[in-house]
C-alpha positions in Angstrom: 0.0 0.0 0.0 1.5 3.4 -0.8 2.3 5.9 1.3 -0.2 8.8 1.1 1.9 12.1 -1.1 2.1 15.2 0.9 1.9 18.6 -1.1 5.0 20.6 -0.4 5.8 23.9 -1.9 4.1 25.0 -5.7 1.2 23.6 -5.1 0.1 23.5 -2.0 -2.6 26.3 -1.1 -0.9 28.8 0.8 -1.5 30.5 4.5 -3.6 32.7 2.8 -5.5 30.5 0.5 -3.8 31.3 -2.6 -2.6 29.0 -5.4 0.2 31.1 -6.9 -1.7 34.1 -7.4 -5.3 32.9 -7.7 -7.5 31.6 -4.9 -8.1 34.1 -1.3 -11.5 34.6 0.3 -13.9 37.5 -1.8 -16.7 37.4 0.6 -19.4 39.5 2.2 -18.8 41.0 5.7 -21.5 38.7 6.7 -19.6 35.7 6.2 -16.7 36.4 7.5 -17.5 34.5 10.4 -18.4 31.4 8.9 -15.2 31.5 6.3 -12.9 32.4 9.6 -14.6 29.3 11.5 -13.9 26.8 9.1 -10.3 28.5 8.0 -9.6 28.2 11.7 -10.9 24.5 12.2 -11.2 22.1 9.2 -7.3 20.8 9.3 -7.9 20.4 12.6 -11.1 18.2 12.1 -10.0 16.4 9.0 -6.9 15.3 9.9 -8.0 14.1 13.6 -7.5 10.3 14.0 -11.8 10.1 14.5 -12.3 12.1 11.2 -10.2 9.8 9.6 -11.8 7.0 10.9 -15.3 8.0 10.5 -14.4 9.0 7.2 -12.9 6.0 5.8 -15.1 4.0 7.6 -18.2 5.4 5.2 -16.3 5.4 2.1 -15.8 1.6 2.6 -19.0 0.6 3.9 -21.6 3.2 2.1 -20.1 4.9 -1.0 -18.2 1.0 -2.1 -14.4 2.5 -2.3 -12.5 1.6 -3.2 -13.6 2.1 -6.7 -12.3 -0.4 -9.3 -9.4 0.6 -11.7 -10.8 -1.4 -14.7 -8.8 -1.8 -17.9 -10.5 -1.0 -21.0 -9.5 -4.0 -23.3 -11.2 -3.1 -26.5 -10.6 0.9 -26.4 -7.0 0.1 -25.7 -7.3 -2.5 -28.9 -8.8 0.9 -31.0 -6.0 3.3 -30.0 -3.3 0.9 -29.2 -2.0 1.6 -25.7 -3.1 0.7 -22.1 -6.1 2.6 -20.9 -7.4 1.9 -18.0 -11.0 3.8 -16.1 -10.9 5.0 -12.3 -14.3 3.9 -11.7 -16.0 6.4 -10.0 -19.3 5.9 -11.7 -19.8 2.9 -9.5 -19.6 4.8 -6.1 -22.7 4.9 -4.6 -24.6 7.5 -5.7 -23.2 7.4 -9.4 -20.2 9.9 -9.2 -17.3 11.2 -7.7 -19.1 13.8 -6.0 -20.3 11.7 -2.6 -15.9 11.6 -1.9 -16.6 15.3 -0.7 -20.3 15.5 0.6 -19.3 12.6 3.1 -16.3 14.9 4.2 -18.4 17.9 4.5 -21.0 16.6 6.3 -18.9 15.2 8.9 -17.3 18.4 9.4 -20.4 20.6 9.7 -21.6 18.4 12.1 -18.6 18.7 14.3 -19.0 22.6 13.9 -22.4 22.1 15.0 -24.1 23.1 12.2 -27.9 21.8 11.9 -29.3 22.7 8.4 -27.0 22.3 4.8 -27.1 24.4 1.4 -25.6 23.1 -1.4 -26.0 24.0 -5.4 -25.7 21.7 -8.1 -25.8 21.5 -12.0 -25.6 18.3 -13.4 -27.8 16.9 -10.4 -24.8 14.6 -8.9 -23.5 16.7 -6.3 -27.5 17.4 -5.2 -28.1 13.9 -5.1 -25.0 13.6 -3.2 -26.1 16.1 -0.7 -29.3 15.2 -0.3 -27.9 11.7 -0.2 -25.6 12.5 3.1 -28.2 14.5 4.7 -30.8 11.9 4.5 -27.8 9.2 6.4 -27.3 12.3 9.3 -30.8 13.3 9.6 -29.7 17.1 8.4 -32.2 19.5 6.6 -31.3 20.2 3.3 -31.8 22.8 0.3 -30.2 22.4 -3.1 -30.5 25.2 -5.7 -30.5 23.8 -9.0 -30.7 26.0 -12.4 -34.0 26.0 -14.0 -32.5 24.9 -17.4 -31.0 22.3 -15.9 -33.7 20.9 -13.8 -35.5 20.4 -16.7 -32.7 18.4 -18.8 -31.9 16.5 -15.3 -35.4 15.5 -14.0 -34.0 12.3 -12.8 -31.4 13.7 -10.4 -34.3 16.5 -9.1 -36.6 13.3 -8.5 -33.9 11.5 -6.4 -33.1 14.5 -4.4 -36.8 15.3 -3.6 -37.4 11.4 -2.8 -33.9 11.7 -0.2 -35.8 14.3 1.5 -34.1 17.5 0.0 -35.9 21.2 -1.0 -35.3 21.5 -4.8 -34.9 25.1 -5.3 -35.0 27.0 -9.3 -32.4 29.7 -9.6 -34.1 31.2 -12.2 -31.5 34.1 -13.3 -29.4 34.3 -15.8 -28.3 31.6 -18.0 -30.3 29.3 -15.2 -27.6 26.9 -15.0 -25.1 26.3 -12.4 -23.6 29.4 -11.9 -26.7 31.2 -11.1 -27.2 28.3 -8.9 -23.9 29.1 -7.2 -25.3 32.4 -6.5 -28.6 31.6 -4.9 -26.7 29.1 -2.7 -24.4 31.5 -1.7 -27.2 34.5 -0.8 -28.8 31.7 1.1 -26.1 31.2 3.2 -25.4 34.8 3.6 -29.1 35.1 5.2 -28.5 31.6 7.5 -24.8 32.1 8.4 -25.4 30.2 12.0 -26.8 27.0 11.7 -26.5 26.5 7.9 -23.3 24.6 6.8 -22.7 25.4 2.6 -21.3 22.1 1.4 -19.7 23.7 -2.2 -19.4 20.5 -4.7 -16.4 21.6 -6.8 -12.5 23.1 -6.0 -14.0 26.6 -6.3 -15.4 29.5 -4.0 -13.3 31.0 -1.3 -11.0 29.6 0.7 -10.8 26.9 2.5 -12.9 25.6 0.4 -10.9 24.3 -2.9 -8.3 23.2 -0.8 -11.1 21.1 1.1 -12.6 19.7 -1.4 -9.5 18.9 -3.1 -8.1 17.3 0.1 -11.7 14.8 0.4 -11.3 14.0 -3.5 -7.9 13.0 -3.1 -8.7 9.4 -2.4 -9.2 9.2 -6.0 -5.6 9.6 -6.8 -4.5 8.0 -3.8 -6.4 4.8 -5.0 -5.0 5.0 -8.5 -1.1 5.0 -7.5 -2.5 1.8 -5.0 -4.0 -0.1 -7.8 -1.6 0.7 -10.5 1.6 -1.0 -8.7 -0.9 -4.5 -8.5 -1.6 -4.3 -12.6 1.3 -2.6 -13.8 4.2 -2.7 -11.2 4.4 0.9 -11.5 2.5 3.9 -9.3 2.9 6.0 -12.3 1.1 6.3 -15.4 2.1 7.9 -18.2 -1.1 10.1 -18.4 -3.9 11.3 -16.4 -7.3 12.5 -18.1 -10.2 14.2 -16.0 -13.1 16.9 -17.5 -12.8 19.8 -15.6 -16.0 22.1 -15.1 -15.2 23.9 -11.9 -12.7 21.1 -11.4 -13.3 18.4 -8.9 -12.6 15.3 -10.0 -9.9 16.1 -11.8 -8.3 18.2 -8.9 -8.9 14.1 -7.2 -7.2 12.4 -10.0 -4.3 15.0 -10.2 -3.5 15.4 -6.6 -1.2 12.9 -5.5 0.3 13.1 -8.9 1.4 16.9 -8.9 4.5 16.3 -7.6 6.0 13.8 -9.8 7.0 15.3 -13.0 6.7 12.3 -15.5 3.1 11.8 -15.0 1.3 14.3 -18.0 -1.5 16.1 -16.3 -4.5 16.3 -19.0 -7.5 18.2 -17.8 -10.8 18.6 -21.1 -13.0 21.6 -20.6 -16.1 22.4 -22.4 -15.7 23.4 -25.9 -19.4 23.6 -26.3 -20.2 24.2 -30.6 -16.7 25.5 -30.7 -14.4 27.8 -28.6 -15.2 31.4 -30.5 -18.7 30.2 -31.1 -20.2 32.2 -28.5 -21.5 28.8 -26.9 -18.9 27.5 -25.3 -16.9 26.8 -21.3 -13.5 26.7 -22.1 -12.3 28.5 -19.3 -8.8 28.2 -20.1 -9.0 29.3 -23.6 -11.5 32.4 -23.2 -11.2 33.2 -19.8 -8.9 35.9 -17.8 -8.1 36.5 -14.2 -11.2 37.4 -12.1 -13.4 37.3 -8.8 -15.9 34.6 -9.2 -17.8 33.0 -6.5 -15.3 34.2 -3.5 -12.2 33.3 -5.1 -9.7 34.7 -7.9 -9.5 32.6 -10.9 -9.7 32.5 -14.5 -13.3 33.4 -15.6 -15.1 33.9 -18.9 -15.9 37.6 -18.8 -16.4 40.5 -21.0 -13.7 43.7 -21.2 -15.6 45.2 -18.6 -15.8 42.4 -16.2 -19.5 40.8 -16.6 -18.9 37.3 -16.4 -20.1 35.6 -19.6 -22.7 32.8 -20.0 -21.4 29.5 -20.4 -22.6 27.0 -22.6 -22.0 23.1 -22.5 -24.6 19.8 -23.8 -22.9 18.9 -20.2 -24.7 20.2 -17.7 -21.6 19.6 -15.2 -19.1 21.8 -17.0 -20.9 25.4 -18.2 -19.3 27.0 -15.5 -17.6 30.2 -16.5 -14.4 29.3 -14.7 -12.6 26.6 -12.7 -11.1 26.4 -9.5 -7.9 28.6 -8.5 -5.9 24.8 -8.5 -6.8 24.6 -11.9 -5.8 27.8 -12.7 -2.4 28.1 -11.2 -2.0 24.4 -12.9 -2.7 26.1 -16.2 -0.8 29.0 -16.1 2.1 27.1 -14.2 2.5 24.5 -17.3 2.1 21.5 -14.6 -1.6 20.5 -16.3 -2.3 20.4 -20.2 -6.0 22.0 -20.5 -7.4 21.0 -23.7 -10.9 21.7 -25.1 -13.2 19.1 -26.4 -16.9 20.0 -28.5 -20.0 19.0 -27.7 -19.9 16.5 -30.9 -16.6 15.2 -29.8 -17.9 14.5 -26.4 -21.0 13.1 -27.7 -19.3 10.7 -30.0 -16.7 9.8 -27.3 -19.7 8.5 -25.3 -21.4 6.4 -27.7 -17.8 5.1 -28.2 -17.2 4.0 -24.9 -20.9 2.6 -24.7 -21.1 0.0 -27.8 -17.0 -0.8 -26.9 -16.8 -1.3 -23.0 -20.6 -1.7 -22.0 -20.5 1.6 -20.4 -22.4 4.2 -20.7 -20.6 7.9 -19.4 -21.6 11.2 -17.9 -21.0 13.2 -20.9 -18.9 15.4 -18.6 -16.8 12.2 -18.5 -17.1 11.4 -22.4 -15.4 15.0 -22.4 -12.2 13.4 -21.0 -12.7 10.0 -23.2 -12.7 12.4 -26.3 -9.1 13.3 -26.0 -8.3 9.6 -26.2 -8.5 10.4 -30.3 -6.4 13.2 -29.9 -4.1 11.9 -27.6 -1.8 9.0 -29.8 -0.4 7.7 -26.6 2.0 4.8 -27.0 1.6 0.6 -26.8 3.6 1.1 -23.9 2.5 4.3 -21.9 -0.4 3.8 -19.4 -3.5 5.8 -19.7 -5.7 7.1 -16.9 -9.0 8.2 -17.7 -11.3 9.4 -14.5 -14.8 8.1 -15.0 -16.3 10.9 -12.9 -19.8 9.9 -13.2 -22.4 7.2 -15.2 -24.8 8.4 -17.9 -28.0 7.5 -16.5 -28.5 11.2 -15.8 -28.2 12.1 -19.5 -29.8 9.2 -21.3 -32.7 11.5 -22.8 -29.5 14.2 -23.8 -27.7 10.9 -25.8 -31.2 10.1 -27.3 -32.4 13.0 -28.7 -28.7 14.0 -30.0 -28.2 10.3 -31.6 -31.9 10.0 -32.6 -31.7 8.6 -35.9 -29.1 6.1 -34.9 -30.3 4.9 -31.9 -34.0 4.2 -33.9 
Protein backbone atom coordinates (compact mmCIF):
# COMPACT_ATOMS: atom_id res chain seq x y z
CA UNK A 1 0.00 0.00 0.00
CA UNK A 2 1.52 3.36 -0.82
CA UNK A 3 2.33 5.92 1.27
CA UNK A 4 -0.21 8.83 1.13
CA UNK A 5 1.85 12.08 -1.08
CA UNK A 6 2.06 15.24 0.87
CA UNK A 7 1.93 18.57 -1.05
CA UNK A 8 4.97 20.61 -0.41
CA UNK A 9 5.83 23.88 -1.87
CA UNK A 10 4.05 25.00 -5.68
CA UNK A 11 1.15 23.56 -5.08
CA UNK A 12 0.15 23.47 -1.99
CA UNK A 13 -2.56 26.28 -1.12
CA UNK A 14 -0.86 28.84 0.82
CA UNK A 15 -1.46 30.52 4.47
CA UNK A 16 -3.55 32.68 2.78
CA UNK A 17 -5.53 30.46 0.50
CA UNK A 18 -3.79 31.29 -2.62
CA UNK A 19 -2.56 29.02 -5.35
CA UNK A 20 0.21 31.14 -6.90
CA UNK A 21 -1.67 34.09 -7.42
CA UNK A 22 -5.33 32.89 -7.68
CA UNK A 23 -7.49 31.55 -4.86
CA UNK A 24 -8.15 34.14 -1.32
CA UNK A 25 -11.52 34.56 0.31
CA UNK A 26 -13.91 37.49 -1.83
CA UNK A 27 -16.72 37.41 0.61
CA UNK A 28 -19.39 39.52 2.16
CA UNK A 29 -18.78 41.03 5.68
CA UNK A 30 -21.47 38.71 6.72
CA UNK A 31 -19.56 35.75 6.24
CA UNK A 32 -16.72 36.40 7.47
CA UNK A 33 -17.47 34.54 10.37
CA UNK A 34 -18.40 31.42 8.93
CA UNK A 35 -15.23 31.48 6.30
CA UNK A 36 -12.93 32.39 9.56
CA UNK A 37 -14.57 29.35 11.49
CA UNK A 38 -13.90 26.84 9.07
CA UNK A 39 -10.28 28.46 7.97
CA UNK A 40 -9.58 28.21 11.65
CA UNK A 41 -10.88 24.48 12.23
CA UNK A 42 -11.17 22.14 9.15
CA UNK A 43 -7.34 20.81 9.28
CA UNK A 44 -7.93 20.35 12.64
CA UNK A 45 -11.08 18.22 12.08
CA UNK A 46 -10.04 16.38 8.99
CA UNK A 47 -6.92 15.31 9.94
CA UNK A 48 -7.98 14.10 13.60
CA UNK A 49 -7.53 10.26 14.03
CA UNK A 50 -11.78 10.11 14.51
CA UNK A 51 -12.27 12.09 11.22
CA UNK A 52 -10.21 9.77 9.58
CA UNK A 53 -11.80 7.02 10.87
CA UNK A 54 -15.33 7.98 10.54
CA UNK A 55 -14.41 9.04 7.18
CA UNK A 56 -12.86 5.98 5.81
CA UNK A 57 -15.12 3.96 7.56
CA UNK A 58 -18.17 5.45 5.17
CA UNK A 59 -16.28 5.44 2.07
CA UNK A 60 -15.81 1.57 2.56
CA UNK A 61 -18.96 0.60 3.86
CA UNK A 62 -21.60 3.21 2.09
CA UNK A 63 -20.14 4.95 -0.98
CA UNK A 64 -18.24 1.00 -2.06
CA UNK A 65 -14.45 2.47 -2.30
CA UNK A 66 -12.50 1.62 -3.17
CA UNK A 67 -13.62 2.08 -6.66
CA UNK A 68 -12.32 -0.45 -9.34
CA UNK A 69 -9.44 0.58 -11.72
CA UNK A 70 -10.83 -1.38 -14.69
CA UNK A 71 -8.81 -1.79 -17.89
CA UNK A 72 -10.50 -0.99 -21.02
CA UNK A 73 -9.47 -4.03 -23.28
CA UNK A 74 -11.22 -3.14 -26.49
CA UNK A 75 -10.60 0.85 -26.40
CA UNK A 76 -6.97 0.15 -25.71
CA UNK A 77 -7.28 -2.46 -28.93
CA UNK A 78 -8.77 0.88 -30.99
CA UNK A 79 -5.99 3.26 -29.95
CA UNK A 80 -3.30 0.89 -29.23
CA UNK A 81 -1.99 1.59 -25.74
CA UNK A 82 -3.07 0.72 -22.13
CA UNK A 83 -6.12 2.56 -20.91
CA UNK A 84 -7.43 1.94 -18.05
CA UNK A 85 -11.02 3.82 -16.07
CA UNK A 86 -10.87 5.00 -12.30
CA UNK A 87 -14.30 3.86 -11.74
CA UNK A 88 -16.03 6.42 -9.99
CA UNK A 89 -19.34 5.94 -11.72
CA UNK A 90 -19.83 2.92 -9.47
CA UNK A 91 -19.63 4.77 -6.06
CA UNK A 92 -22.75 4.92 -4.57
CA UNK A 93 -24.65 7.51 -5.66
CA UNK A 94 -23.18 7.41 -9.42
CA UNK A 95 -20.20 9.86 -9.24
CA UNK A 96 -17.31 11.15 -7.65
CA UNK A 97 -19.08 13.84 -6.01
CA UNK A 98 -20.34 11.66 -2.60
CA UNK A 99 -15.92 11.57 -1.89
CA UNK A 100 -16.62 15.35 -0.69
CA UNK A 101 -20.27 15.50 0.57
CA UNK A 102 -19.31 12.60 3.07
CA UNK A 103 -16.32 14.94 4.15
CA UNK A 104 -18.36 17.89 4.53
CA UNK A 105 -21.01 16.55 6.29
CA UNK A 106 -18.88 15.20 8.94
CA UNK A 107 -17.29 18.40 9.37
CA UNK A 108 -20.37 20.56 9.70
CA UNK A 109 -21.63 18.40 12.15
CA UNK A 110 -18.60 18.67 14.27
CA UNK A 111 -18.97 22.63 13.90
CA UNK A 112 -22.38 22.14 14.97
CA UNK A 113 -24.09 23.09 12.19
CA UNK A 114 -27.90 21.82 11.89
CA UNK A 115 -29.29 22.65 8.37
CA UNK A 116 -27.05 22.28 4.75
CA UNK A 117 -27.09 24.42 1.41
CA UNK A 118 -25.64 23.10 -1.42
CA UNK A 119 -25.98 24.00 -5.38
CA UNK A 120 -25.65 21.67 -8.13
CA UNK A 121 -25.85 21.50 -12.02
CA UNK A 122 -25.62 18.29 -13.40
CA UNK A 123 -27.78 16.93 -10.38
CA UNK A 124 -24.84 14.63 -8.91
CA UNK A 125 -23.52 16.73 -6.28
CA UNK A 126 -27.46 17.45 -5.15
CA UNK A 127 -28.11 13.94 -5.08
CA UNK A 128 -25.04 13.59 -3.18
CA UNK A 129 -26.05 16.15 -0.71
CA UNK A 130 -29.30 15.16 -0.33
CA UNK A 131 -27.95 11.69 -0.20
CA UNK A 132 -25.62 12.48 3.06
CA UNK A 133 -28.20 14.55 4.72
CA UNK A 134 -30.78 11.93 4.54
CA UNK A 135 -27.80 9.25 6.39
CA UNK A 136 -27.26 12.34 9.31
CA UNK A 137 -30.77 13.34 9.60
CA UNK A 138 -29.74 17.15 8.35
CA UNK A 139 -32.23 19.49 6.59
CA UNK A 140 -31.30 20.22 3.29
CA UNK A 141 -31.81 22.76 0.29
CA UNK A 142 -30.18 22.44 -3.08
CA UNK A 143 -30.54 25.21 -5.70
CA UNK A 144 -30.52 23.81 -9.01
CA UNK A 145 -30.70 26.03 -12.37
CA UNK A 146 -34.03 26.05 -14.04
CA UNK A 147 -32.49 24.91 -17.42
CA UNK A 148 -31.02 22.28 -15.86
CA UNK A 149 -33.72 20.94 -13.76
CA UNK A 150 -35.47 20.42 -16.69
CA UNK A 151 -32.67 18.39 -18.77
CA UNK A 152 -31.92 16.53 -15.27
CA UNK A 153 -35.40 15.48 -14.03
CA UNK A 154 -34.02 12.28 -12.80
CA UNK A 155 -31.42 13.69 -10.44
CA UNK A 156 -34.29 16.50 -9.14
CA UNK A 157 -36.62 13.30 -8.52
CA UNK A 158 -33.88 11.52 -6.43
CA UNK A 159 -33.12 14.55 -4.39
CA UNK A 160 -36.78 15.31 -3.63
CA UNK A 161 -37.43 11.38 -2.81
CA UNK A 162 -33.90 11.69 -0.17
CA UNK A 163 -35.82 14.32 1.51
CA UNK A 164 -34.10 17.52 -0.03
CA UNK A 165 -35.95 21.18 -0.98
CA UNK A 166 -35.27 21.53 -4.81
CA UNK A 167 -34.86 25.13 -5.27
CA UNK A 168 -35.05 27.05 -9.27
CA UNK A 169 -32.37 29.68 -9.64
CA UNK A 170 -34.07 31.22 -12.18
CA UNK A 171 -31.53 34.06 -13.30
CA UNK A 172 -29.36 34.35 -15.78
CA UNK A 173 -28.31 31.56 -18.05
CA UNK A 174 -30.29 29.31 -15.16
CA UNK A 175 -27.62 26.92 -14.99
CA UNK A 176 -25.05 26.27 -12.39
CA UNK A 177 -23.58 29.37 -11.94
CA UNK A 178 -26.72 31.20 -11.07
CA UNK A 179 -27.24 28.32 -8.94
CA UNK A 180 -23.93 29.11 -7.16
CA UNK A 181 -25.30 32.36 -6.48
CA UNK A 182 -28.61 31.60 -4.89
CA UNK A 183 -26.75 29.09 -2.66
CA UNK A 184 -24.40 31.53 -1.67
CA UNK A 185 -27.20 34.46 -0.85
CA UNK A 186 -28.85 31.66 1.14
CA UNK A 187 -26.10 31.17 3.21
CA UNK A 188 -25.45 34.82 3.56
CA UNK A 189 -29.07 35.13 5.22
CA UNK A 190 -28.46 31.58 7.47
CA UNK A 191 -24.81 32.10 8.36
CA UNK A 192 -25.44 30.25 12.01
CA UNK A 193 -26.76 27.03 11.74
CA UNK A 194 -26.51 26.49 7.87
CA UNK A 195 -23.32 24.62 6.80
CA UNK A 196 -22.67 25.41 2.58
CA UNK A 197 -21.33 22.05 1.35
CA UNK A 198 -19.67 23.75 -2.21
CA UNK A 199 -19.38 20.52 -4.65
CA UNK A 200 -16.35 21.61 -6.85
CA UNK A 201 -12.49 23.07 -5.99
CA UNK A 202 -13.98 26.65 -6.25
CA UNK A 203 -15.43 29.50 -3.98
CA UNK A 204 -13.34 30.99 -1.29
CA UNK A 205 -11.02 29.63 0.73
CA UNK A 206 -10.80 26.88 2.50
CA UNK A 207 -12.94 25.61 0.44
CA UNK A 208 -10.91 24.34 -2.87
CA UNK A 209 -8.33 23.22 -0.79
CA UNK A 210 -11.12 21.15 1.13
CA UNK A 211 -12.62 19.74 -1.44
CA UNK A 212 -9.50 18.86 -3.15
CA UNK A 213 -8.11 17.34 0.12
CA UNK A 214 -11.73 14.83 0.44
CA UNK A 215 -11.33 13.98 -3.50
CA UNK A 216 -7.88 13.02 -3.12
CA UNK A 217 -8.67 9.36 -2.38
CA UNK A 218 -9.16 9.20 -6.00
CA UNK A 219 -5.59 9.61 -6.83
CA UNK A 220 -4.50 7.96 -3.80
CA UNK A 221 -6.39 4.85 -4.98
CA UNK A 222 -4.98 5.04 -8.51
CA UNK A 223 -1.15 4.98 -7.46
CA UNK A 224 -2.46 1.84 -5.03
CA UNK A 225 -3.97 -0.05 -7.76
CA UNK A 226 -1.56 0.67 -10.48
CA UNK A 227 1.57 -0.98 -8.66
CA UNK A 228 -0.92 -4.54 -8.47
CA UNK A 229 -1.62 -4.29 -12.61
CA UNK A 230 1.27 -2.64 -13.78
CA UNK A 231 4.21 -2.67 -11.22
CA UNK A 232 4.36 0.94 -11.50
CA UNK A 233 2.49 3.87 -9.25
CA UNK A 234 2.93 5.97 -12.33
CA UNK A 235 1.09 6.35 -15.38
CA UNK A 236 2.14 7.93 -18.19
CA UNK A 237 -1.08 10.08 -18.37
CA UNK A 238 -3.89 11.26 -16.43
CA UNK A 239 -7.35 12.53 -18.15
CA UNK A 240 -10.24 14.17 -16.01
CA UNK A 241 -13.13 16.88 -17.53
CA UNK A 242 -12.84 19.80 -15.57
CA UNK A 243 -16.03 22.06 -15.11
CA UNK A 244 -15.20 23.92 -11.88
CA UNK A 245 -12.69 21.11 -11.39
CA UNK A 246 -13.31 18.41 -8.94
CA UNK A 247 -12.61 15.27 -10.03
CA UNK A 248 -9.92 16.08 -11.79
CA UNK A 249 -8.32 18.22 -8.86
CA UNK A 250 -8.90 14.05 -7.22
CA UNK A 251 -7.17 12.40 -9.98
CA UNK A 252 -4.29 15.01 -10.20
CA UNK A 253 -3.46 15.42 -6.61
CA UNK A 254 -1.15 12.92 -5.49
CA UNK A 255 0.27 13.13 -8.86
CA UNK A 256 1.38 16.91 -8.92
CA UNK A 257 4.53 16.30 -7.56
CA UNK A 258 5.97 13.79 -9.83
CA UNK A 259 7.01 15.26 -13.04
CA UNK A 260 6.73 12.30 -15.53
CA UNK A 261 3.06 11.80 -14.97
CA UNK A 262 1.29 14.28 -17.96
CA UNK A 263 -1.53 16.07 -16.27
CA UNK A 264 -4.46 16.31 -18.98
CA UNK A 265 -7.52 18.22 -17.79
CA UNK A 266 -10.79 18.56 -21.15
CA UNK A 267 -12.96 21.61 -20.59
CA UNK A 268 -16.06 22.35 -22.40
CA UNK A 269 -15.66 23.38 -25.92
CA UNK A 270 -19.39 23.61 -26.28
CA UNK A 271 -20.23 24.22 -30.62
CA UNK A 272 -16.66 25.49 -30.73
CA UNK A 273 -14.41 27.84 -28.61
CA UNK A 274 -15.16 31.41 -30.49
CA UNK A 275 -18.71 30.25 -31.10
CA UNK A 276 -20.19 32.20 -28.45
CA UNK A 277 -21.54 28.82 -26.89
CA UNK A 278 -18.91 27.54 -25.30
CA UNK A 279 -16.94 26.83 -21.31
CA UNK A 280 -13.48 26.70 -22.07
CA UNK A 281 -12.28 28.50 -19.30
CA UNK A 282 -8.80 28.17 -20.11
CA UNK A 283 -9.03 29.32 -23.60
CA UNK A 284 -11.52 32.42 -23.17
CA UNK A 285 -11.23 33.16 -19.81
CA UNK A 286 -8.88 35.88 -17.82
CA UNK A 287 -8.07 36.46 -14.15
CA UNK A 288 -11.22 37.42 -12.12
CA UNK A 289 -13.38 37.29 -8.77
CA UNK A 290 -15.89 34.62 -9.24
CA UNK A 291 -17.77 32.98 -6.48
CA UNK A 292 -15.35 34.16 -3.54
CA UNK A 293 -12.23 33.31 -5.10
CA UNK A 294 -9.73 34.73 -7.89
CA UNK A 295 -9.47 32.58 -10.89
CA UNK A 296 -9.68 32.53 -14.54
CA UNK A 297 -13.28 33.36 -15.56
CA UNK A 298 -15.11 33.92 -18.86
CA UNK A 299 -15.87 37.58 -18.77
CA UNK A 300 -16.37 40.49 -21.04
CA UNK A 301 -13.73 43.65 -21.22
CA UNK A 302 -15.64 45.21 -18.57
CA UNK A 303 -15.84 42.37 -16.21
CA UNK A 304 -19.48 40.82 -16.65
CA UNK A 305 -18.91 37.32 -16.45
CA UNK A 306 -20.12 35.58 -19.63
CA UNK A 307 -22.69 32.77 -20.02
CA UNK A 308 -21.38 29.47 -20.41
CA UNK A 309 -22.57 26.97 -22.62
CA UNK A 310 -22.00 23.08 -22.53
CA UNK A 311 -24.57 19.79 -23.76
CA UNK A 312 -22.91 18.85 -20.21
CA UNK A 313 -24.66 20.18 -17.67
CA UNK A 314 -21.62 19.63 -15.19
CA UNK A 315 -19.12 21.83 -16.99
CA UNK A 316 -20.94 25.37 -18.24
CA UNK A 317 -19.25 26.97 -15.49
CA UNK A 318 -17.65 30.18 -16.48
CA UNK A 319 -14.43 29.34 -14.71
CA UNK A 320 -12.63 26.58 -12.72
CA UNK A 321 -11.13 26.41 -9.48
CA UNK A 322 -7.90 28.58 -8.45
CA UNK A 323 -5.85 24.79 -8.54
CA UNK A 324 -6.77 24.58 -11.92
CA UNK A 325 -5.84 27.80 -12.73
CA UNK A 326 -2.43 28.06 -11.22
CA UNK A 327 -1.96 24.35 -12.86
CA UNK A 328 -2.68 26.08 -16.24
CA UNK A 329 -0.78 29.04 -16.12
CA UNK A 330 2.13 27.10 -14.16
CA UNK A 331 2.49 24.53 -17.28
CA UNK A 332 2.09 21.50 -14.65
CA UNK A 333 -1.59 20.53 -16.27
CA UNK A 334 -2.28 20.36 -20.24
CA UNK A 335 -6.04 22.02 -20.53
CA UNK A 336 -7.37 21.05 -23.67
CA UNK A 337 -10.93 21.70 -25.08
CA UNK A 338 -13.24 19.14 -26.35
CA UNK A 339 -16.93 20.02 -28.46
CA UNK A 340 -19.97 19.01 -27.68
CA UNK A 341 -19.91 16.55 -30.90
CA UNK A 342 -16.58 15.20 -29.76
CA UNK A 343 -17.85 14.45 -26.40
CA UNK A 344 -20.99 13.07 -27.74
CA UNK A 345 -19.32 10.68 -30.02
CA UNK A 346 -16.70 9.77 -27.35
CA UNK A 347 -19.67 8.50 -25.25
CA UNK A 348 -21.44 6.44 -27.67
CA UNK A 349 -17.83 5.13 -28.20
CA UNK A 350 -17.19 4.03 -24.92
CA UNK A 351 -20.89 2.63 -24.71
CA UNK A 352 -21.06 0.01 -27.84
CA UNK A 353 -17.02 -0.83 -26.86
CA UNK A 354 -16.83 -1.34 -23.05
CA UNK A 355 -20.55 -1.69 -22.00
CA UNK A 356 -20.49 1.61 -20.36
CA UNK A 357 -22.43 4.23 -20.71
CA UNK A 358 -20.57 7.92 -19.43
CA UNK A 359 -21.58 11.16 -17.93
CA UNK A 360 -21.00 13.25 -20.94
CA UNK A 361 -18.94 15.42 -18.61
CA UNK A 362 -16.79 12.16 -18.49
CA UNK A 363 -17.11 11.36 -22.43
CA UNK A 364 -15.43 15.05 -22.39
CA UNK A 365 -12.22 13.37 -21.01
CA UNK A 366 -12.70 10.01 -23.16
CA UNK A 367 -12.71 12.39 -26.33
CA UNK A 368 -9.13 13.32 -26.00
CA UNK A 369 -8.28 9.62 -26.17
CA UNK A 370 -8.53 10.37 -30.30
CA UNK A 371 -6.38 13.24 -29.93
CA UNK A 372 -4.09 11.89 -27.59
CA UNK A 373 -1.78 8.99 -29.77
CA UNK A 374 -0.37 7.72 -26.62
CA UNK A 375 2.03 4.80 -26.98
CA UNK A 376 1.62 0.63 -26.76
CA UNK A 377 3.64 1.07 -23.87
CA UNK A 378 2.48 4.29 -21.89
CA UNK A 379 -0.37 3.83 -19.35
CA UNK A 380 -3.46 5.80 -19.68
CA UNK A 381 -5.68 7.09 -16.90
CA UNK A 382 -9.03 8.22 -17.68
CA UNK A 383 -11.26 9.44 -14.46
CA UNK A 384 -14.78 8.13 -14.96
CA UNK A 385 -16.34 10.90 -12.90
CA UNK A 386 -19.75 9.89 -13.16
CA UNK A 387 -22.36 7.16 -15.20
CA UNK A 388 -24.79 8.39 -17.90
CA UNK A 389 -27.95 7.52 -16.47
CA UNK A 390 -28.50 11.22 -15.84
CA UNK A 391 -28.15 12.12 -19.47
CA UNK A 392 -29.84 9.17 -21.31
CA UNK A 393 -32.68 11.46 -22.83
CA UNK A 394 -29.46 14.21 -23.84
CA UNK A 395 -27.66 10.86 -25.80
CA UNK A 396 -31.25 10.07 -27.34
CA UNK A 397 -32.38 13.02 -28.69
CA UNK A 398 -28.67 13.98 -30.01
CA UNK A 399 -28.20 10.28 -31.59
CA UNK A 400 -31.90 10.01 -32.57
CA UNK A 401 -31.67 8.59 -35.89
CA UNK A 402 -29.11 6.10 -34.92
CA UNK A 403 -30.35 4.93 -31.86
CA UNK A 404 -33.99 4.24 -33.88
Amino acid sequence: MTTSVQLTGRFQVDERGYYGRFGGAYIPELLYPNIAELTAHYLHYIQSKDFQEEFHQLLRDYVGRPTPLYFAARLSAKYNTQIYFKREDLCHTGAHKINNTIGQILLAKRLGKRKIVAETGAGQHGVATATVCALMGMECIVYMGEVDMQRQAPNVARMRMLGAEVRPATSGSRTLKDATNEAMRHWINNPTDTHYIIGSVVGPHPYPDMVARFQSVISQEIRQQLAEKTGSELPTYVLACVGGGSNAAGAFYHFLEEPSVQLIALEAAGKGIHSGHSAATTALGRPGILHGSKSLVIQTPDGQVVEPYSISAGLDYPGIGPLHAYLFESGRAKFVPITDEEAMEAGLLCSQLEGIIPAIETAHALAYLEKLKAQPDEVVVVCLSGRGDKDLQTYINWFAERLK
